[in-house]
N, C-alpha and C positions, 0 to 999 in steps of 0.2 A: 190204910187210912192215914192221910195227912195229918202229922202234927203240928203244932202251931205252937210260936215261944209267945210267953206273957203279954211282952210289948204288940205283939202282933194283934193279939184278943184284943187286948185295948183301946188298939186303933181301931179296929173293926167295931167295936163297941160304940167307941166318939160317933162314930161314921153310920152307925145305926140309927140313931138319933136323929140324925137330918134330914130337910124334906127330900124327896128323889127326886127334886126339878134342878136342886142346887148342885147334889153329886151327880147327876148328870154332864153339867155344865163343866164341872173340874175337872171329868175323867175323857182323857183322847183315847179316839177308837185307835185300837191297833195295828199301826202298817198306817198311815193316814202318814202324808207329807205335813212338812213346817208351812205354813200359810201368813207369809208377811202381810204386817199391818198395813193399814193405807200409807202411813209416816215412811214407811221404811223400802229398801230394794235390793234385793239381792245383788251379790256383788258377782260373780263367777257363772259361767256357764252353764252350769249344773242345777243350780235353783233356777236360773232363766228358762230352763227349758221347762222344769217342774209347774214353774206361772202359767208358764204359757199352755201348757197342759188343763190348770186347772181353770183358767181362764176361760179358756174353749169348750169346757165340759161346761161351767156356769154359764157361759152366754157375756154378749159385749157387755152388758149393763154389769153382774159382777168385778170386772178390776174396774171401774169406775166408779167414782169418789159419790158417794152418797149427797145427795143436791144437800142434806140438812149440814151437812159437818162442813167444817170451815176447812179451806182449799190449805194446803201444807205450805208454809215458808220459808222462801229458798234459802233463807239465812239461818234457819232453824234445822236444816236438812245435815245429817251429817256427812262431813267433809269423807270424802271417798266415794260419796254416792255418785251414778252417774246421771246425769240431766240427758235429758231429752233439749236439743237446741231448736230455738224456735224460727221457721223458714224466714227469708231475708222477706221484705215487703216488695210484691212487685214492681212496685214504680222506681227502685233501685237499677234494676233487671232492662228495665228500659231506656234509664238514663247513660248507663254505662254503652249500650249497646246506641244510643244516640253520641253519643262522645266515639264510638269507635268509626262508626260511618261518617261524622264530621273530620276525623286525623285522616282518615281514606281519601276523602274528597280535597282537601288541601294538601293530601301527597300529591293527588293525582294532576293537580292544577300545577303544583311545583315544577312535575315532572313535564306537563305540557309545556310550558312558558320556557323551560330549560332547552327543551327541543325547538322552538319557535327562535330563540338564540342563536343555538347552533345553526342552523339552516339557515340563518339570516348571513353569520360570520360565512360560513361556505360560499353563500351566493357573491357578498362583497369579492370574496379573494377571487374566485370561478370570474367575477366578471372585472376583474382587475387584470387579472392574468392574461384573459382576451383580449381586452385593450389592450395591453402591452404588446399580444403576442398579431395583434392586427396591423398596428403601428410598425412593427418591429418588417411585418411583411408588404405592406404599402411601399416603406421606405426602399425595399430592398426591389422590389417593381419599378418607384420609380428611379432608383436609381440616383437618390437625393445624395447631393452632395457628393460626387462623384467629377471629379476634372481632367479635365481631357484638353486636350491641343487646340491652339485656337482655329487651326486648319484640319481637324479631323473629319469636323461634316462634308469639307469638299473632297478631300482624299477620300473617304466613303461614299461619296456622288460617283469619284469620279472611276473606283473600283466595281460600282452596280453598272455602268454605264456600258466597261468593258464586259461585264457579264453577259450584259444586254446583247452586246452588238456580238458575240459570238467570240470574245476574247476572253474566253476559260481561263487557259493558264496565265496569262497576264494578271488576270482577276483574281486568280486563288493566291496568286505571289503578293499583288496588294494588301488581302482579308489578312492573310497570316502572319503580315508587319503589324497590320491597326490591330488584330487581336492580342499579340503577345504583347502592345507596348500600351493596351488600353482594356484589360480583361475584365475588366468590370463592367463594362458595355453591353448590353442585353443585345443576345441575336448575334452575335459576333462569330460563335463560333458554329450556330446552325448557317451562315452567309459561307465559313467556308467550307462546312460540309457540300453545300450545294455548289462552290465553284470545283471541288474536288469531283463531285459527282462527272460534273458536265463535262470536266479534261480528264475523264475516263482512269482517274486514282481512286479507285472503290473500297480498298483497305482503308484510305487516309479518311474516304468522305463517313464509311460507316462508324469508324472511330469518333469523329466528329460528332455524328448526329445520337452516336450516345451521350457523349458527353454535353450536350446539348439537351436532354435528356433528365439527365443527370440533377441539372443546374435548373430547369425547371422552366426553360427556355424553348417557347416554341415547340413542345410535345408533340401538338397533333401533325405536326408538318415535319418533323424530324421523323415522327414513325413513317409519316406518310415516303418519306426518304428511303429508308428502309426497301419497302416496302417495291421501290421503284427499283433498289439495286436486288431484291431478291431476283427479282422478273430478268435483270438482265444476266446472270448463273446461268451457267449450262447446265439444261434438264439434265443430264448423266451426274447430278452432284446427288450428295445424298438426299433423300426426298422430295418433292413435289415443291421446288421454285413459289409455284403460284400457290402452294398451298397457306404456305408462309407467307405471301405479300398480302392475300387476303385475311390472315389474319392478324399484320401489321394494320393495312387501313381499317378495320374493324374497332381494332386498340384505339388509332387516330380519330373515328368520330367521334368515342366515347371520350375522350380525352377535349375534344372541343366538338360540342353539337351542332354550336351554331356557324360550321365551314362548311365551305360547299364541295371541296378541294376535294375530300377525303370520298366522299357519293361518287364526286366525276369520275373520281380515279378505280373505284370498286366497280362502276358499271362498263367501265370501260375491257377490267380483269373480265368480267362476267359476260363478255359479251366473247372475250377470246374463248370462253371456256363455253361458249354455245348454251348458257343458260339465259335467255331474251328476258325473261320475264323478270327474273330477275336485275337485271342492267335496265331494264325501263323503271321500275321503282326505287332504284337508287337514284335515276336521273330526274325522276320525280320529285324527289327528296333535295336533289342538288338546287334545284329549280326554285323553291320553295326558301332555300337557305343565300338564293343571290340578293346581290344590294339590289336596292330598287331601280336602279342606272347601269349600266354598263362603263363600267372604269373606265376602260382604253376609250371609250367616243366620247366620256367626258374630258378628260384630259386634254384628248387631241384636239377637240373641237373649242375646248377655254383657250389654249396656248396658239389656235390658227385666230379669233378672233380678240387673243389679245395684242398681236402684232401687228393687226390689221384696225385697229384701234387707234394709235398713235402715229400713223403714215397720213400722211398730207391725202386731200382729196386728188388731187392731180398722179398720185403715185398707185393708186388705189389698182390691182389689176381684173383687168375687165375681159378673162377668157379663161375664169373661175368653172369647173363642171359640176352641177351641183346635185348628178346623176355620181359621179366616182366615191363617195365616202359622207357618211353625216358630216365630219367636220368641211367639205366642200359644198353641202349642201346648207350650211349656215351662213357659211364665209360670202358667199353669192348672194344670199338673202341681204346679207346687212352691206357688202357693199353696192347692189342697187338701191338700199335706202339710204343710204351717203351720199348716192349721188341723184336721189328725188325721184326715182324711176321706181313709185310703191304698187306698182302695178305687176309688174316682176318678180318684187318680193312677196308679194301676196301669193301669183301663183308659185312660187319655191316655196313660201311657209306649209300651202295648202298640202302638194307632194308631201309634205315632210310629216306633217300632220298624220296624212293617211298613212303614209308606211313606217312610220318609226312607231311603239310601243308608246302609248301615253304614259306613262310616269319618265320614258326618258325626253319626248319631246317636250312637255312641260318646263321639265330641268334646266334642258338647254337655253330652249327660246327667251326666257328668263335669263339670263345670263348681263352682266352687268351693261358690256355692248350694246346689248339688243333694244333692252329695257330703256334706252334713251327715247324711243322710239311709237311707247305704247301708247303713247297719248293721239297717235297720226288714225283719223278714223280707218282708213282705207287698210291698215293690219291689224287694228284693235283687239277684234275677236279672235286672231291665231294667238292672242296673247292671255284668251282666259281658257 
């Protein structure tokens, strides 16, 4: 049996006396958690977890503040408590991220407009440099400002002249004075490659027509040179002569498309080499790339009727055959209309008509001599 001291009775005594709704109210069950007032919050871990325990046992509406009692004041709060921070307001959230995509949009203009610069300075310089560098090769084509002897054009007349007439090495002895004492002359040293060729110095001319080459002079006809001395190698050299020249004029068209020189000269290989069909469409191609006139009958045919242009009527000769060459067959024409006999001329235009190529008879008949002439009805129409 428990004993009890005095003060104890006593107490228990006071405590008898009181209703039992009030000592109830005084007395905590035991083992029962500390249960913070509304005012107050747990500071540590330990009671948080306790709340939230007893929170969830009560239901949401227990840790929330009773609608009748007056809401707690954050100044009234004590300091160490922790607060709950209240979220930013969205239209913050929006503004910011409106200020972000506007710095974006003016990086990105910056960055366009900077490259719009750049690309503009490129393009100046890019077409500055072209200019200069077009100028710089015009100049050098034509050969601006380059001086030369007052007798060089005739001393190079008179050096093609002997070429012409079969006087090689006279010719190549001329070319190799006017080139070394005037190198700046375009073609100069592809003229002596070809007088070296023709007086059978094939070291000197292949030399040349590289160098010729080189300088940027007459390419397709310097290969085509080439090309000419491979073929004349004895086949016992090392490889296939003709192998090599057709693949020098090959180089040669591509080098100038629009020569005919270079077709002639492949169809002619192609023809030694029994491939036909080939050598008919390079001469195809040759054909397609001539002037519209025949050089040699226009030449000969202007210089036979510019001679016979400034001779007296009385000198005029009158046993012309106008069956031996186009230019005899003009010459005849215009001097029976010298001397009023358009009857003549008419049938010699007519001939001529018929078997010359129109675009070269055209050319001719035209020709300044002639043309005094077109007004006479009786030739009119061999003159459209």
């Amino acid at each position: 049996m428990k004993t009890t001291s005095p003060e104890e009775d006593g107490a228990d005594g006071e405590e008898a006396g009181k209703p039992a709704s009030k000592l109830a109210s005084r007395v905590q069950p035991t083992g029962m958690p500390f249960e913070a007032r509304a005012q107050s919050r747990p500071r540590t871990g330990s009671g948080d977890h306790e709340l939230s325990e007893k929170q969830e046992a009560d239901g949401p509406d227990a840790a929330s503040t009773p609608p009748d009692s007056p809401l707690p004041d954050k100044a009234s709060e004590p300091s160490g408590m922790s607060v709950v921070p209240r979220a930013k307001p969205v239209f913050r959230l929006r503004s910011w991220v409106r200020k972000t995509l506007q710095r974006r949009v003016k990086l990105k203009r910056a960055l366009v407009v900077f490259a719009g610069v750049l690309v503009l300075v490129a393009w100046m310089f890019y077409s500055l440099g072209s200019a200069m560098q077009q100028s710089q090769m015009i100049s050098e084509i034509a050969k601006q400002g380059v001086e030369i002897p007052a007798d060089f054009q005739a001393q190079l007349d008179a050096a093609l002249k002997s070429l012409r007439d079969g006087k090689a090495d006279k010719a190549l002895g001329q070319l190799i004075v006017l080139e070394r004492e005037n190198s700046s002359v375009s073609s100069l040293t592809y003229l002596v490659a070809l007088a070296a060729m023709q007086s059978g110095d094939s070291d000197k001319a292949l030399t040349k027509a590289n160098e010729s080459i080189a300088k940027r002079e007459r390419v397709s006809d310097s290969l085509a040179l080439k090309a000419v001395l491979e073929t004349q190698k004895n086949s016992s050299s090392f490889g296939d002569p003709r192998v090599r020249a057709e693949s020098y004029l090959r180089q040669a068209m591509l080098a100038d498309e629009a020569s005919s020189s270079p077709c002639i000269e492949l169809a002619s290989l192609m023809r030694y080499r029994g491939r036909h069909e080939e050598a008919k469409q390079f001469l195809e191609a040759a054909r397609s790339r001539l002037n519209p006139v025949d050089s040699h009958a226009v030449v000969d045919t202007s210089l036979a009727l510019l001679n016979l242009q400034f001779l007296p009527d009385g000198e005029l000769p009158a046993d012309i055959n106008p069956d031996k060459d186009v230019a005899s067959l003009f010459s005849a024409a215009y001097v029976a209309m010298r001397k009023g006999d358009f009857a003549r001329a008419a049938d010699i235009l007519r001939k001529g008509r018929d078997r010359l190529p129109p675009d070269l008879y055209y050319y001719l008949v035209n020709d300044p001599a002639m043309r005094k002439f077109v007004s006479r009805p009786e030739v009119a129409e061999f003159f459209q």
